[in-house]
C-alpha positions in Angstrom: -3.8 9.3 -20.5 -0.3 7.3 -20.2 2.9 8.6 -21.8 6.3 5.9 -21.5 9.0 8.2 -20.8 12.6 7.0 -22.0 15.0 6.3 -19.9 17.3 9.4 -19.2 19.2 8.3 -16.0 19.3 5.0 -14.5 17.9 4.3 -10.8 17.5 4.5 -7.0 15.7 5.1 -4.0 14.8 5.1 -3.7 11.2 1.6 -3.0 12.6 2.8 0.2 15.0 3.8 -2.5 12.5 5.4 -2.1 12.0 6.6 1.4 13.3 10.0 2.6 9.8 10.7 4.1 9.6 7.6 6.4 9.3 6.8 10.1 6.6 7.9 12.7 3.1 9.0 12.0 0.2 11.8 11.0 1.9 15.1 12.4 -0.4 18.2 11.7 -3.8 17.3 10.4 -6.1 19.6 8.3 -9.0 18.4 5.8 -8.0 19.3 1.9 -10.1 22.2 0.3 -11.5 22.1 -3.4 -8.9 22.8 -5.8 -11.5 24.6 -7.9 -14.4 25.1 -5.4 -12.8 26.9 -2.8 -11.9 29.9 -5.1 -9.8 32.8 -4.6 -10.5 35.4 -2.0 -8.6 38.5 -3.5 -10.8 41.6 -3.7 -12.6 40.8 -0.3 -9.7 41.1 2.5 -9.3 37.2 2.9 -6.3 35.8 2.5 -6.5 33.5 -0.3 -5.9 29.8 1.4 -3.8 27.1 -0.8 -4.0 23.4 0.4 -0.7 21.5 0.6 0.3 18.1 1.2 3.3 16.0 2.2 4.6 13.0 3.5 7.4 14.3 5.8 6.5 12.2 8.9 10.0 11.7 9.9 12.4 14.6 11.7 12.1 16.1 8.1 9.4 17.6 8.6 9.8 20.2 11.2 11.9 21.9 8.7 9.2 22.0 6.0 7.1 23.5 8.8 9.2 25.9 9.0 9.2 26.9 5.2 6.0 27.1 5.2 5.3 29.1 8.1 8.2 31.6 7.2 6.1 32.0 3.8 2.7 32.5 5.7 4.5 35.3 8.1 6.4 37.0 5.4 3.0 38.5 3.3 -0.7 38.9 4.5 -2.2 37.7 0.9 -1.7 33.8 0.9 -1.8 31.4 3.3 -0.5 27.8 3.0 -2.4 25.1 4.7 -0.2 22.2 5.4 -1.3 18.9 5.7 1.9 16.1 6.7 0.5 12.8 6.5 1.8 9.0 5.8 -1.3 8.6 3.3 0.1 11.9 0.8 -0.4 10.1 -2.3 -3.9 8.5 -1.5 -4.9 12.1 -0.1 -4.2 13.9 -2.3 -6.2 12.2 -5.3 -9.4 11.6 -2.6 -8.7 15.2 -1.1 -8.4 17.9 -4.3 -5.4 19.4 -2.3 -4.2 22.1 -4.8 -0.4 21.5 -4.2 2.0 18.7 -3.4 5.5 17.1 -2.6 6.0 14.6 -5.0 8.8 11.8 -5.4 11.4 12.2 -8.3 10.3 8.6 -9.6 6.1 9.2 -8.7 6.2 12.0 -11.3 6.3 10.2 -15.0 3.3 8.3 -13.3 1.1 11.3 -12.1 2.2 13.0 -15.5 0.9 10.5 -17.4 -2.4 10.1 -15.5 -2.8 14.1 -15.8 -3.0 14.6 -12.1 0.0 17.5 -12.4 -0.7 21.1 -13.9 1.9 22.3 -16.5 4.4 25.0 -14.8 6.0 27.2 -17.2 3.8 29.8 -16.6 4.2 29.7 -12.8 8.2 29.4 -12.7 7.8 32.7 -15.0 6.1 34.4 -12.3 8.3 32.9 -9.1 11.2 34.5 -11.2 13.1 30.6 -11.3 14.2 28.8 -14.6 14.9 24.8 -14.9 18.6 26.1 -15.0 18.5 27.3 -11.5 18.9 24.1 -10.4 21.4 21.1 -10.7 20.9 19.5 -14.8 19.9 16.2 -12.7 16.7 17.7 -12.4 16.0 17.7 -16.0 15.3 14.1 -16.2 12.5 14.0 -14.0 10.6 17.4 -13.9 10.9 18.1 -18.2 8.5 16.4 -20.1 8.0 17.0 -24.1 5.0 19.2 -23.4 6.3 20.8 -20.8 7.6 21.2 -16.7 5.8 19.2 -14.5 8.0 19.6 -10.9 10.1 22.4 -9.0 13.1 20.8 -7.6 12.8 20.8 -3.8 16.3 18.6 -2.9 17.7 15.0 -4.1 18.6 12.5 -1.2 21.7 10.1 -1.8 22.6 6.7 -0.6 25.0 8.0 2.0 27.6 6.0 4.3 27.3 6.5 8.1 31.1 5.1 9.6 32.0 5.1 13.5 35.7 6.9 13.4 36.3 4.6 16.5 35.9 1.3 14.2 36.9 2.7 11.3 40.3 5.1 10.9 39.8 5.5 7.4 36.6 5.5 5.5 36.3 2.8 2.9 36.2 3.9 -0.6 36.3 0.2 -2.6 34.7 -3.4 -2.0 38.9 -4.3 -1.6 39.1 -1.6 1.6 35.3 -3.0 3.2 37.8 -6.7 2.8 40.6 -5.2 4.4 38.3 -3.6 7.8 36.9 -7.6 8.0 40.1 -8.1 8.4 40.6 -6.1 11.2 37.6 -6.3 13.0 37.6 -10.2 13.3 33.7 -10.5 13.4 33.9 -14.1 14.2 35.5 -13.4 17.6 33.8 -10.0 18.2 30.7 -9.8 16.6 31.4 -6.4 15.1 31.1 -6.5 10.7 31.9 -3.9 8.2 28.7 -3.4 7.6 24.5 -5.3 7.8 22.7 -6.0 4.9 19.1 -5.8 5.9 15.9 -7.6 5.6 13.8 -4.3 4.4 14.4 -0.5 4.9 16.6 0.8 2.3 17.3 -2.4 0.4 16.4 -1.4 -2.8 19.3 1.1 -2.9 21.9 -1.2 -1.8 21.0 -4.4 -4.8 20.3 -0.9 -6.9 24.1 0.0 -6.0 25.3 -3.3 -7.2 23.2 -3.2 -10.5 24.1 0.3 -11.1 27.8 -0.1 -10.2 28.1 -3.0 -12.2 26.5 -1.1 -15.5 23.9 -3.0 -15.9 20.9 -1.6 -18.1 18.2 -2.5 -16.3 15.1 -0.8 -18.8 14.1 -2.2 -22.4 11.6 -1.1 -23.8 9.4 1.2 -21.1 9.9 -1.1 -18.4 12.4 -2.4 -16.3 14.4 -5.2 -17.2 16.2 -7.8 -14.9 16.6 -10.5 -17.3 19.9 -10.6 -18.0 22.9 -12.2 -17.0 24.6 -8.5 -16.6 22.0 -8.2 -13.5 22.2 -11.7 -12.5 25.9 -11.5 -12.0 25.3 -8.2 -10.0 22.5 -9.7 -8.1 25.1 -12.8 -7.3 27.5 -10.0 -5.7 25.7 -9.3 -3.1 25.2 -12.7 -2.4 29.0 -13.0 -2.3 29.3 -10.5 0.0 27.3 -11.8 2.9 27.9 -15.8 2.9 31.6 -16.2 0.9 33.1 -12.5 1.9 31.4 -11.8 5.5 30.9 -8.6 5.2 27.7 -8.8 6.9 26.5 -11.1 9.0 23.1 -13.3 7.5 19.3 -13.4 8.6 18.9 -10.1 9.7 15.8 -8.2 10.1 14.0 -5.2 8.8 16.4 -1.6 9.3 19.3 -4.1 10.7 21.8 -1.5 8.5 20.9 0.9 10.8 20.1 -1.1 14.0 23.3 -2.7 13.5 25.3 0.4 13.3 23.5 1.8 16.2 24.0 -1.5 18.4 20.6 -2.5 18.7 20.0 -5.8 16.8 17.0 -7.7 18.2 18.6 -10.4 20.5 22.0 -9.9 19.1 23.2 -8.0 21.4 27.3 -8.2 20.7 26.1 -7.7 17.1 27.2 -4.1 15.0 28.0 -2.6 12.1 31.1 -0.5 12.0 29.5 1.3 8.5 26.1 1.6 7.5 24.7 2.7 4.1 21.6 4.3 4.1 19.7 7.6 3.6 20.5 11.0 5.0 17.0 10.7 7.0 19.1 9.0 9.9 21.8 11.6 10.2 20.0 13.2 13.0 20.0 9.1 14.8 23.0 8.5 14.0 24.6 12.0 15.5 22.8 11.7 18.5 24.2 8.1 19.2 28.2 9.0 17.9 28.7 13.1 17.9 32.2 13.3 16.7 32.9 9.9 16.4 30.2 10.3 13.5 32.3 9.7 9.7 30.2 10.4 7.1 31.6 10.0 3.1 30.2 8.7 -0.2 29.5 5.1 -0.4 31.9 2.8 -1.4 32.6 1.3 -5.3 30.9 -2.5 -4.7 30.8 -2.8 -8.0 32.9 -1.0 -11.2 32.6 2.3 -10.8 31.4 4.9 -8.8 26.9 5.0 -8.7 25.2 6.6 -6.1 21.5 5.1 -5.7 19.3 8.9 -5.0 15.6 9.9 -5.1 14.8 13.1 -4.9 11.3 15.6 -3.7 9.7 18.0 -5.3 7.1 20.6 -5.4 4.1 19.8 -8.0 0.4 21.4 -8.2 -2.7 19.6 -9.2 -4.2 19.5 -12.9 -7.6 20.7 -11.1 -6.2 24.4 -9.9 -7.3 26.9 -12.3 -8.2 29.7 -10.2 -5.9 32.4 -10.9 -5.5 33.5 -7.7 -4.1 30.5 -6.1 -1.6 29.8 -8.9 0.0 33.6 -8.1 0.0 32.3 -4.4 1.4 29.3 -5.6 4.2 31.2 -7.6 4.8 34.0 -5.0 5.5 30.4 -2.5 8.3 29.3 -4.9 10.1 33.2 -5.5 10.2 32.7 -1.7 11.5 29.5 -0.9 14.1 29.8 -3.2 15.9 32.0 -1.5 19.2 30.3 -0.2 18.7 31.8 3.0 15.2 29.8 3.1 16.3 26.7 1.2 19.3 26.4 3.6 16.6 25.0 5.9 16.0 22.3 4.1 19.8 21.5 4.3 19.3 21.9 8.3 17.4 18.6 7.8 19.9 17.1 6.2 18.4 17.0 3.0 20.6 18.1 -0.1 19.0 21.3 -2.3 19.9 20.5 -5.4 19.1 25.2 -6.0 22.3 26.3 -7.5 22.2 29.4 -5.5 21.6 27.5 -2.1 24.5 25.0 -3.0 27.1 27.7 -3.2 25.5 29.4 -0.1 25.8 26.1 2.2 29.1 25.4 1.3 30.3 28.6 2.8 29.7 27.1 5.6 30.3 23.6 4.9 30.7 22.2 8.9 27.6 22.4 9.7 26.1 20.5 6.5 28.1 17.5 6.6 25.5 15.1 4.5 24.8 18.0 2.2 28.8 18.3 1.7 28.7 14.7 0.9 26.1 14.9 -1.4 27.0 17.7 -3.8 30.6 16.0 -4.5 28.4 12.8 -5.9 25.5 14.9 -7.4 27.2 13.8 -10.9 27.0 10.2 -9.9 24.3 10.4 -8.8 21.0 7.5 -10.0 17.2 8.2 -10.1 15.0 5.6 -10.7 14.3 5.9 -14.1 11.0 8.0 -15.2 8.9 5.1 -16.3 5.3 4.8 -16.2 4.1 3.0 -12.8 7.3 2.6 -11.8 6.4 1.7 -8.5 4.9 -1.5 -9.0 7.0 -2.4 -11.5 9.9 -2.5 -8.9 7.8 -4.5 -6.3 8.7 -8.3 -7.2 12.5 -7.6 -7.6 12.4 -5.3 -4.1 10.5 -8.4 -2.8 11.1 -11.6 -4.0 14.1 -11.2 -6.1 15.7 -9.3 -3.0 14.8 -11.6 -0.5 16.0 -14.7 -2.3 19.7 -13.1 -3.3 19.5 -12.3 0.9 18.5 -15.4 2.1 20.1 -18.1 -0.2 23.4 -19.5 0.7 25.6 -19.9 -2.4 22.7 -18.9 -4.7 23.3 -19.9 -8.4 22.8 -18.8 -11.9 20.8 -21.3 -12.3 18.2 -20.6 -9.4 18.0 -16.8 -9.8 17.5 -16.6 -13.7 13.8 -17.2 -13.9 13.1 -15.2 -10.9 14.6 -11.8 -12.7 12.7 -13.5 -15.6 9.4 -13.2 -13.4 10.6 -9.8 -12.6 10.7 -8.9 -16.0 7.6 -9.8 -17.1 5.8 -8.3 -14.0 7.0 -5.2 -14.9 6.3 -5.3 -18.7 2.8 -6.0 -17.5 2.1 -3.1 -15.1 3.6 -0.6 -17.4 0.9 -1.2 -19.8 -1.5 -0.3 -16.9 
């Protein structure tokens, strides 16, 4: 079964637009159990066991840990069983786990393959309502037969400054002029900011398309053949070989080895600002403590668009057994708590739980990216739910992005028929 959702919101992630779960390896390892096989054990004293997978490899995942062991400690009838693993999505189809954390732009794909179960019942029993949670999350977990997602938290494209570089943070592509400027990068090697070879690259030309207003979906897939995207595209060219904003030729996660001062055999190299996602908060306070600035990213483009993704709890189609889906629902009446989301804020992740919002920013000092965040939520750009979405983004991500980083005074002329190859990639594995 495939279903083409319309576009509700543009963008991204995101690719590693799309990240938010990257970095490091397996952490705790557990074989999936049978969504249907394994059966509930209510009526004999068991506790009845739920499987659950994600892909929070990074620092993130500590604090889902902690969720999820809170949950198992606070009742003696369920019992999570955690699996954190690199391979989630390929796991989870092989593996019948019964319930998973799922990618804001991965669920018009799993929908329409009818690997999710249908919710309404469930948030009836957790006690939680689609309005509990910022409207953003319409456009992703609402389907027209129905919820498909519980809104875990929505991570931005989020700019990192060092307050020792930078006195004021830079708010438009005229201010990011200005700190060039001031920095001199010829004579010291130090840049506003690094455009990288891979590692959150699809957010930054994402930034420029969705800055620039570019509609970048016709007819269920996305759409780069325009000269609205070209022109974008060209921008970002402009900024790295006729602005200097960044320096050329660097390598994968330069943004953030740049900022941090550890560019691969460049070593006078760095970045005064870096734009990337809140998953290198914890880096990136370790390195500068109070010399840390953190603020919304800059306008590169027209207006103010913040390139986001966003997690979320979804169970599998294959869980019928009645007992697991009240364990399932008893999980969410927990976690959504604001005392218990707040962890994932800890993270520095961004609930996007009414509730929880107005309970972090009581205390908004020690949730700086969070703070950040909620001020932007309205500007805020998921990739949009489109079948396959995924591989439809893969040639621009690649070869698009590589050629717009790599060509020096890249023309109209060159670029066209590669968004035109784009294009038609994507046209073709929507149909898939």
């Amino acid at each position: 079964m495939k279903k083409l959702i319309s576009m509700v919101t543009a963008l991204a992630l995101i690719g590693s637009l799309l990240t938010g779960c990257q970095s490091g390896s397996s952490g705790q390892s557990m074989s999936g159990s049978s969504a249907d096989s394994a059966g509930s054990a209510a009526g004999n004293g068991e506790k009845v066991k739920i499987s659950f997978i994600d892909g929070f490899t990074g620092g993130d995942g500590a604090y889902m840990k902690k969720i999820i062991d809170g949950f198992n400690a606070s009742q003696d009838k369920y019992e999570i069983d955690e699996l954190t693993t690199a391979d989630e999505y390929v796991k989870f189809k092989s593996d019948d786990f019964d319930m998973l954390v799922i990618h804001s732009d991965w669920i018009s794909t799993y929908h329409g393959d009818g690997l999710l179960r249908e919710l309404s019942d469930v948030y009836k029993a957790a006690g939680i309502s689609l309005d509990d949670f910022h409207s953003i999350t319409t456009s992703y977990t609402k389907y027209d037969d129905g919820i498909y997602a519980v809104p875990l938290g929505l991570y931005a494209n989020t700019m990192f400054y060092n307050k020792k570089l930078v006195k004021t943070a830079p708010k438009t592509y005229s201010d990011l002029v200005s700190l060039r400027d001031q920095l001199d990068p010829e004579k010291s090697g130090i840049y506003p900011m690094a455009v990288p070879l891979t590692g959150d690259h699809q957010w930054l030309y994402m930034t420029f398309l969705t800055q620039y207003g570019v509609n970048f979906v016709k007819d269920g897939h996305l759409n780069f053949d325009t000269e609205e995207a070209c022109n974008a595209f060209l921008a970002l060219n402009k900024l790295i070989y006729n602005d200097r904003l960044s320096p050329a030729n660097l390598g994968a996660n330069d943004h953030l080895n740049a900022f941090m001062k550890n560019v691969k055999d460049k070593t006078n190299m760095q970045a005064a600002v870096a734009l990337m996602g809140p998953w290198n908060y914890t880096a990136a306070k370790e390195k500068y403590g109070d010399d840390l600035g953190i603020a919304a990213i800059p306008v590169l483009g027209k207006e103010l668009k913040v390139p986001a993704g966003g997690h979320n709890f979804a169970v599998s189609s294959k869980v019928t057994d009645q007992g697991k889906l009240d364990g399932i629902a008893a999980f969410f009446k927990y976690a959504y708590q604001p005392e218990v989301m707040k962890i994932w804020a800890d993270a520095g992740q961004t609930p996007v739980h009414l509730k929880t919002i107005e309970y972090i920013k009581q205390n908004p000092d020690q949730y700086p990216v969070s703070m950040v965040t909620f001020d932007i939520l309205d500007k805020c750009e998921i990739l949009p739910p489109l079948y396959n979405v995924r591989e439809q983004i893969k040639y621009a991500n690649e070869t698009v992005y590589n050629m717009v980083i790599k060509t020096p005074n890249l023309t109209k002329e060159q670029l066209m028929p590669e968004l035109k190859k784009a294009t038609e990639s994507a046209a073709e594995l929507a149909q898939q």
